[in-house]
C-alpha positions in Angstrom: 0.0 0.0 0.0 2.7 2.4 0.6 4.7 1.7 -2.3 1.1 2.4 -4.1 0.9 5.7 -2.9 4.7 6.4 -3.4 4.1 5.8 -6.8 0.7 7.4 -7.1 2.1 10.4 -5.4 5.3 10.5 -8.1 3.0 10.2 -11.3 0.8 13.0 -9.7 4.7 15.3 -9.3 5.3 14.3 -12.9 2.1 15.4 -14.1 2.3 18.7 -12.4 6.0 18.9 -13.7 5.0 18.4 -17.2 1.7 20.7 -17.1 4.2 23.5 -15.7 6.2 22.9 -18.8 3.2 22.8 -21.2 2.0 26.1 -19.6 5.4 27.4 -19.6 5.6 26.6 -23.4 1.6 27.8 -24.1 2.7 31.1 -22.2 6.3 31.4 -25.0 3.8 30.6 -27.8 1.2 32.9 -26.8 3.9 35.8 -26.0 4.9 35.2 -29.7 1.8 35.7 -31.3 1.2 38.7 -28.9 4.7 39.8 -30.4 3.8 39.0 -34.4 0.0 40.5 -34.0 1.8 43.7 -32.4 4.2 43.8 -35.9 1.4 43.2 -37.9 -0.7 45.7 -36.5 2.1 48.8 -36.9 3.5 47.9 -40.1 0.6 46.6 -41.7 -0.7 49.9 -42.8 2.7 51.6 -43.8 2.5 51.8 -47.6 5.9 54.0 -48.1 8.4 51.9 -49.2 11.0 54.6 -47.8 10.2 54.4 -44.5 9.0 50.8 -43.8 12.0 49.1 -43.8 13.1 51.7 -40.6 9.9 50.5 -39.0 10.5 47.1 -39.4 13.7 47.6 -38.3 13.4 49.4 -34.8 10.5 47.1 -34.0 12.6 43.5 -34.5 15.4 45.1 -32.9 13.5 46.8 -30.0 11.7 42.6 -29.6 15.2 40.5 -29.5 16.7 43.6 -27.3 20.0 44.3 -29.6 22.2 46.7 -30.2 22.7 46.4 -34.1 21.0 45.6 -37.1 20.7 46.3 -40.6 17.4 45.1 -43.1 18.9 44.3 -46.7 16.3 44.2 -50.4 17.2 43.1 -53.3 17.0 46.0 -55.9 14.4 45.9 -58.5 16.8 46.5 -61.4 20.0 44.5 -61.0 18.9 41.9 -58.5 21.2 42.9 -56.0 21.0 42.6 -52.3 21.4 46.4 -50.8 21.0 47.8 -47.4 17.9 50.2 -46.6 18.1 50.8 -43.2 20.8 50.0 -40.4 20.9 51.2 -36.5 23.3 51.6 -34.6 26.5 51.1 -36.6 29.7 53.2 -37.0 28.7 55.5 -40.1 32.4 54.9 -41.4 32.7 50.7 -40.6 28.9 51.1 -42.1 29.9 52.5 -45.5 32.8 50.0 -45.8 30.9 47.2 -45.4 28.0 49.1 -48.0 31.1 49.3 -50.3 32.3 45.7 -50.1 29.1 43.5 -49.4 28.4 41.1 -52.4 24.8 39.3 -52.6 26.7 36.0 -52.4 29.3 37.1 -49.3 28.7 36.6 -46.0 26.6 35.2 -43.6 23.5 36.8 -45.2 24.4 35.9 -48.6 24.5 32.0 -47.3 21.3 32.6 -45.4 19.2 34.0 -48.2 21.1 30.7 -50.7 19.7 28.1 -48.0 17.0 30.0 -47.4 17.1 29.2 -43.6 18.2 31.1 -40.5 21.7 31.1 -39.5 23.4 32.0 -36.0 26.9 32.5 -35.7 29.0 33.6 -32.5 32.4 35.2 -32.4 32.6 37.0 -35.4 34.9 39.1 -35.1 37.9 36.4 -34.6 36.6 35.3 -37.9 38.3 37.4 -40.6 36.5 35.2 -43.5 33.3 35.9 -42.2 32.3 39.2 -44.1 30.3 41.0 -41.2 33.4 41.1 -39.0 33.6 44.5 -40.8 31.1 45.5 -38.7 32.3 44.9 -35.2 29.5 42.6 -34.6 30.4 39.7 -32.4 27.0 37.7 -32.2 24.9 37.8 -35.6 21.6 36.2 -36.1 20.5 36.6 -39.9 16.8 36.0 -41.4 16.0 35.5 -44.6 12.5 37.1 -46.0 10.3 35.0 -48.6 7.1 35.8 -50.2 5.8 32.7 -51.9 9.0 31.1 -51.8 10.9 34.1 -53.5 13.4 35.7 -52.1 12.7 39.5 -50.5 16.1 40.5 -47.9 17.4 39.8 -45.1 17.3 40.8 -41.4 20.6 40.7 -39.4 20.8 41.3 -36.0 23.9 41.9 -34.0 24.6 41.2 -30.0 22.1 41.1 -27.2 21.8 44.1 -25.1 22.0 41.3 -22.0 25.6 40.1 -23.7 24.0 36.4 -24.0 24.4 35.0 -27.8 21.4 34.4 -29.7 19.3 30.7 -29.3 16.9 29.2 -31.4 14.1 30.5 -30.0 15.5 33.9 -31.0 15.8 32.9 -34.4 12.6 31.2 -34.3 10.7 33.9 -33.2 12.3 36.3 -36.0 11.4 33.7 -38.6 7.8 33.7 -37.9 7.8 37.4 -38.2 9.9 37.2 -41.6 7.5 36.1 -43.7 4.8 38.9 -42.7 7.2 41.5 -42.8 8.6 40.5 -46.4 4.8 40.3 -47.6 4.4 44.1 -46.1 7.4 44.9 -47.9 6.4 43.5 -51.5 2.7 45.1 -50.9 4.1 48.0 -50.4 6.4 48.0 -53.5 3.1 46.9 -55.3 1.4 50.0 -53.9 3.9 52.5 -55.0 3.9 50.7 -58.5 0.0 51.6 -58.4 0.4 54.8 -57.7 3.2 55.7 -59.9 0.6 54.6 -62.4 -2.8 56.1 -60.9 -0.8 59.6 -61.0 0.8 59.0 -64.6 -2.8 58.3 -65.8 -4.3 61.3 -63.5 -1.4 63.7 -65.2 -2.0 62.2 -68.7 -6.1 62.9 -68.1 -5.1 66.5 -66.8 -3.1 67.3 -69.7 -5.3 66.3 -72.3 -8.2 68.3 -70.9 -5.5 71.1 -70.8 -4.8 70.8 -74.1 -8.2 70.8 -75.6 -8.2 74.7 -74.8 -5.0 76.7 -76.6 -4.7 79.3 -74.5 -5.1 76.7 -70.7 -1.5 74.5 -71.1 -0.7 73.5 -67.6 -3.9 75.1 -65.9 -4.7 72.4 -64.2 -0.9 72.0 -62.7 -1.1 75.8 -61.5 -4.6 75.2 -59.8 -3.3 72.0 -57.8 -0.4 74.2 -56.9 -2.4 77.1 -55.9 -4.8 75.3 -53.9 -2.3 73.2 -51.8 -0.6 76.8 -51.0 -3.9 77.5 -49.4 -4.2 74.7 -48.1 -0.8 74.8 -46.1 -1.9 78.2 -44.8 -5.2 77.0 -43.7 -2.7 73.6 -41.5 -5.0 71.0 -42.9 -4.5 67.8 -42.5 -2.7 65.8 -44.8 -5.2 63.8 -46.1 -7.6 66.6 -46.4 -4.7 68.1 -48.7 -4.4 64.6 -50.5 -8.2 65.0 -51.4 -8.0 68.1 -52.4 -4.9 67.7 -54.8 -6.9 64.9 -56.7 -9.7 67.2 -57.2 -7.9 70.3 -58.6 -6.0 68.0 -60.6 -9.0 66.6 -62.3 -11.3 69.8 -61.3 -11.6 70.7 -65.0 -12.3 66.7 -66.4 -15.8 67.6 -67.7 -14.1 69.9 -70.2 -13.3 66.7 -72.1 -16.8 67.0 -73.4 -16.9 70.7 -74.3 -16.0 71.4 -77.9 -12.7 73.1 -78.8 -14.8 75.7 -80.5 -16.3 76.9 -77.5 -13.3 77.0 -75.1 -11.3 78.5 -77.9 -14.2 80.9 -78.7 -12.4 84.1 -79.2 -16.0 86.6 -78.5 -18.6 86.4 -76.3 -20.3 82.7 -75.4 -24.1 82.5 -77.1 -26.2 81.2 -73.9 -26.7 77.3 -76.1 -22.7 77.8 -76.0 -23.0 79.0 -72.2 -25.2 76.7 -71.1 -22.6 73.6 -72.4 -20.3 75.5 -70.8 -21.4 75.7 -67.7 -22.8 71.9 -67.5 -19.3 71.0 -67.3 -18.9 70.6 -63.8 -21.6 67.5 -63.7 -20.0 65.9 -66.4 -16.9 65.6 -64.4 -18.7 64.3 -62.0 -20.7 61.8 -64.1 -17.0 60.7 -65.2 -15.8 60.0 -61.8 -18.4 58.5 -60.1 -18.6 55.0 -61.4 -14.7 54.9 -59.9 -16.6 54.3 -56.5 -18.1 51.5 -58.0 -15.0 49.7 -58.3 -13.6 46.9 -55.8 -11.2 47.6 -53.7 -9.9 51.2 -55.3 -6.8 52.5 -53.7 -6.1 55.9 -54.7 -3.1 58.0 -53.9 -1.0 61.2 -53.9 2.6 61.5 -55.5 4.3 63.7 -53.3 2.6 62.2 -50.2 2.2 59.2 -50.6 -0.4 58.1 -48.4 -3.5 56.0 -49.3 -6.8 57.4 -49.8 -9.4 54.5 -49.3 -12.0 54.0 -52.0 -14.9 55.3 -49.4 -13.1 58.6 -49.6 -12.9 58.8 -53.7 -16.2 60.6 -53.2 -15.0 63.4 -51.4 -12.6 64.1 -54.7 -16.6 65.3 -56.2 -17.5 68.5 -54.0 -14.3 70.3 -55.2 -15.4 69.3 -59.3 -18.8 69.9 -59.0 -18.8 73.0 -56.7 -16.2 75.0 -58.3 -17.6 77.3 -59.8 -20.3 78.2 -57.1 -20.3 82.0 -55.9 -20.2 83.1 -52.1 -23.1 85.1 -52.5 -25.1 82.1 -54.2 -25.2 83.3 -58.0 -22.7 80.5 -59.5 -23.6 76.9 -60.5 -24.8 74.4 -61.0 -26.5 74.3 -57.4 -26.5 78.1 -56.4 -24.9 77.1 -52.9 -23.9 79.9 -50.7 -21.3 81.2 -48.0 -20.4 78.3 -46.2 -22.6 75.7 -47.9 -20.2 75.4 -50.7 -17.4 72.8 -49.1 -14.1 73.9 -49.0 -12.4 71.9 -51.1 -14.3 73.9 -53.6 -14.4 77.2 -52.0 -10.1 76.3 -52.5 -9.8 75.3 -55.8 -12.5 78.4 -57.0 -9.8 81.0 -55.6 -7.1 79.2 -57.2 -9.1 78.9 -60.5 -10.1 82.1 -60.7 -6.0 83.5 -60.0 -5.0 81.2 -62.5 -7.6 82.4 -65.2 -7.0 86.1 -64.5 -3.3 85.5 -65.2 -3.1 83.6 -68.3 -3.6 84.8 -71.6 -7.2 84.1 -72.9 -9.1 84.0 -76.9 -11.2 87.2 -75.7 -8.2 89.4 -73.5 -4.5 89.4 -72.2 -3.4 87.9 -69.0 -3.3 90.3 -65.8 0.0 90.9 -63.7 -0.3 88.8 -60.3 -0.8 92.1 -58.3 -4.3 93.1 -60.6 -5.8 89.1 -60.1 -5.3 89.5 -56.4 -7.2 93.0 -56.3 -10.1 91.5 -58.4 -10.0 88.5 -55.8 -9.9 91.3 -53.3 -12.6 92.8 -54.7 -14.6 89.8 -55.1 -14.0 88.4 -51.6 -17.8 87.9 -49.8 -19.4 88.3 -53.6 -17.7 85.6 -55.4 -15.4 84.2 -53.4 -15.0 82.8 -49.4 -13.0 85.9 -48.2 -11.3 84.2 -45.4 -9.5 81.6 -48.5 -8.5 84.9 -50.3 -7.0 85.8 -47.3 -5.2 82.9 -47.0 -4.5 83.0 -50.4 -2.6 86.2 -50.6 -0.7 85.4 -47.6 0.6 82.4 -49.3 1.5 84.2 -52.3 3.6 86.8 -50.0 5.3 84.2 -48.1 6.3 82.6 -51.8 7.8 85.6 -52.7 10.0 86.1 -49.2 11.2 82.2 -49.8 
């Protein structure tokens, strides 16, 4: 009986042992996925492929507590590994290594060939090994994949405790590879999108530019007009992103106006000013079916920040509404004051500057100082006098810079 309970009572210790173990490695595992969800969460929505790879960067190296590390890409022309971001190195040991690293060199090279993780301590004893250049003396390197192709690397460098690096280390970075290499190629994709979206919004802009002789790059001078206003009104930036869509494209129902009506050199007829004037809505009847499409990510050059497809209809109230008046006599609704949104109370000042001094079929252009006393003048009749304001301070300030 006694020797029963002995041994009852040591299966019961081993079972406690090994649950303490299994809730020991449930807590690891859980602590990881806390660690990958955080990662996911933070980078997921970075879409600049300038400063994404400094994200990802700071956040492995602020996880794994380390001192160095650098995040290699292969570049899109020639194939070849290159370093976009590194923290904490010597600037001058930095460059040197920049200088001599080859793709197939080193401990990254042979991690990204095998395509596997690779830990090595003591490298600075080791002059074959390439990273010595560094001063590193404990490396852990990660190669990124997406679908099985290559992407970069991550190399680490020394613990911040002084311990070397264990599997679990490496194990932990390797879950997070993958994600952070698909973030990286979906952001490469992004920019490739809106390279295009913005060659094909330029190409649209020009074209209904050039339907009218006497308008070349109007709609370039509007966008740069309005986003001067816009700075001196501190909106935000994706308020400014909307709004540089929409005075790009302010003019797109011109593409249906006849050449011999915007090049008229007299007075419109009212059949001709009625056309005219319908304009507006047919710039929006062209961009409204774009909300229509699935999953339509639109974006700024300069900015580069996404504008979700929800948000595509805030690009209408600057086309449709330009050409509204403060005191309610414009069209095509009649809005007044306040009622007209801002984007298009924006883009109206910037038109109207822009109009008064270019050269037109039925009078010469005025000098800058004669359009900003008929804005002036116009301010509470045609125009929101507060973005006048705004306006002229921005042109002042251009001409101190």
């Amino acid at each position: 009986m006694p020797a029963k309970k002995e041994t009852l009572v040591s299966k019961i210790e081993d079972l406690e042992k090994e649950l303490q173990e299994m809730t020991q490695e449930l807590s690891l595992v859980y602590e990881e996925l806390a660690l990958v969800y955080d990662i996911s969460m933070s980078i997921g929505t970075i879409l600049n492929v300038d400063r994404l790879p400094i994200e990802v960067l700071t956040k492995t190296m602020n996880i794994l507590e380390v001192k160095y590390g650098y995040l290699m890409l292969f570049d899109d022309e020639d194939f070849k590994l290159k370093i976009r971001a590194a923290i904490g190195f010597d600037p001058e040991k930095l460059n040197k290594f920049r200088n001599e690293f080859k793709a197939e060199e080193g401990i990254s090279g042979q991690a990204i060939r095998e395509g596997k993780y690779i830990i090595q301590s003591h490298i600075q004893t080791s002059k074959e090994i390439h990273e010595h250049i560094l001063g590193i003396d404990n490396i852990l390197c990660i190669p990124m994949k997406c679908k099985d192709e290559p992407v970069g690397i991550i190399t680490l460098g020394d613990k911040l405790s002084g311990e070397p690096f264990y599997t679990p280390d490496a194990k932990l970075l390797y879950s997070l590879a993958t994600l952070i290499a698909t973030t990286l190629q979906n952001a490469r994709f992004f920019c490739q999108l809106q390279d295009l979206f913005i060659t094909t919004v330029s190409s649209l802009s020009s074209a209904i530019d050039a339907k009218d002789s006497y308008t070349e790059g109007h709609s370039e001078r509007v966008t740069e007009y309005a986003l001067d206003i816009a700075k001196a009104l501190n909106m935000a930036e994706q308020d400014k992103n909307i709004l540089e869509l929409s005075a790009r494209l302010h003019d797109l129902g011109k593409i249906g106006v006849s050449e011999s009506i915007l090049d008229k050199p007299g007075k419109l007829d009212d059949e001709e000013w009625k056309i005219m004037k319908a304009h507006p809505l047919k710039g929006v009847s062209i961009l409204q079916p774009v909300e229509n499409i699935k999953e339509t990510l639109v974006a700024v050059q300069q900015a580069r920040l996404l504008v979700p497809k929800e948000d595509i209809k805030k690009l209408i109230p600057g086309i449709k509404h330009h050409h509204e008046r403060y005191d309610g006599k414009g069209y095509p609704d009649g809005l007044v004051g306040e009622d007209i949104p801002l984007i298009a109370r924006i883009i109206a000042v910037a038109d109207a500057f822009d109009a008064m001094t270019s050269t037109r079929s039925y009078r010469p252009a005025m000098t800058e100082e004669q359009a900003i006393a008929e804005l002036v003048k116009n301010a509470g009749l045609q125009h929101d006098p507060n973005i006048v304001e705004m306006f002229i301070q921005a042109r002042k300030k251009k001409e101190i810079e």
